[in-house]
C-alpha atoms as one frame of an Amber mdcrd trajectory, in Angstrom:
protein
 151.880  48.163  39.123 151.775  48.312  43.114 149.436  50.582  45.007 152.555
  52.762  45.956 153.414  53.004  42.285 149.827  54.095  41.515 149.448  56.389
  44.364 152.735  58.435  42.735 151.436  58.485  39.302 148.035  59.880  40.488
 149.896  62.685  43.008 151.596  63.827  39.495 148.770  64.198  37.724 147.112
  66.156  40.246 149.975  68.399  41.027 150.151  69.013  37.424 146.671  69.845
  36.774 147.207  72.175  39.932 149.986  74.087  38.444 148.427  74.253  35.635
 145.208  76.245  36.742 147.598  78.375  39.359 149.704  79.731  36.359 146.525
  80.234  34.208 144.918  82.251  37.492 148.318  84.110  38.087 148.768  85.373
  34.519 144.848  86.261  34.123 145.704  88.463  37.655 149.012  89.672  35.365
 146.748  90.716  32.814 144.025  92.448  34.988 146.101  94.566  37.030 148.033
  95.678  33.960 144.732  96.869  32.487 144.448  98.324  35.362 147.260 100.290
  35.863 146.931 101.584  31.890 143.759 102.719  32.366 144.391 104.762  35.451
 147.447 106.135  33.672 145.405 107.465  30.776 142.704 108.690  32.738 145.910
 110.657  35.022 147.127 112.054  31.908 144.089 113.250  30.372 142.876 114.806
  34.241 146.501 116.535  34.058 145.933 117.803  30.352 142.910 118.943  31.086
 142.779 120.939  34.245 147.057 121.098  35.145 148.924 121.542  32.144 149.784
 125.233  30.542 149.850 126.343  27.198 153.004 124.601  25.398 153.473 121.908
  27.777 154.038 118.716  27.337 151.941 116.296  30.151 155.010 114.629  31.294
 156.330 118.097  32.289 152.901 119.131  33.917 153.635 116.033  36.002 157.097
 117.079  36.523 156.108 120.366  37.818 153.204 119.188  39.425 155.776 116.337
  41.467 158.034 119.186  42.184 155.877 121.483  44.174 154.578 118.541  46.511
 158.000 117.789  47.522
């Protein structure tokens, strides 16, 4: 095998073990920001059930409402 032929077959393995741990890190980043946009969700909805919403409504239209007299 010549030095060329070498050189190639070690560029592949490196760009493959480079892909590899950039597609691990972008899905673990995938993963943390959807955490984190559940979490502030839930704690929005409960803030909004607790201290926005009126008696026989729903959150959704609390947020609705809510939306609607900012605009």
């Amino acid at each position: 095998m010549s030095l060329r032929e070498e050189n190639e077959k070690i560029a592949k393995k490196v760009t493959t073990g480079y892909k590899k741990v950039e597609d691990g890190a972008v899905d673990s980043f995938k993963k943390v920001e959807q955490k984190a946009v559940e979490t502030y969700d839930d704690i929005s909805d409960k803030f909004i059930d607790k201290f926005f919403k009126h008696e026989n409504e729903t959150v959704e239209e609390a947020k609705e409402r809510l939306k609607k007299s900012h605009d």
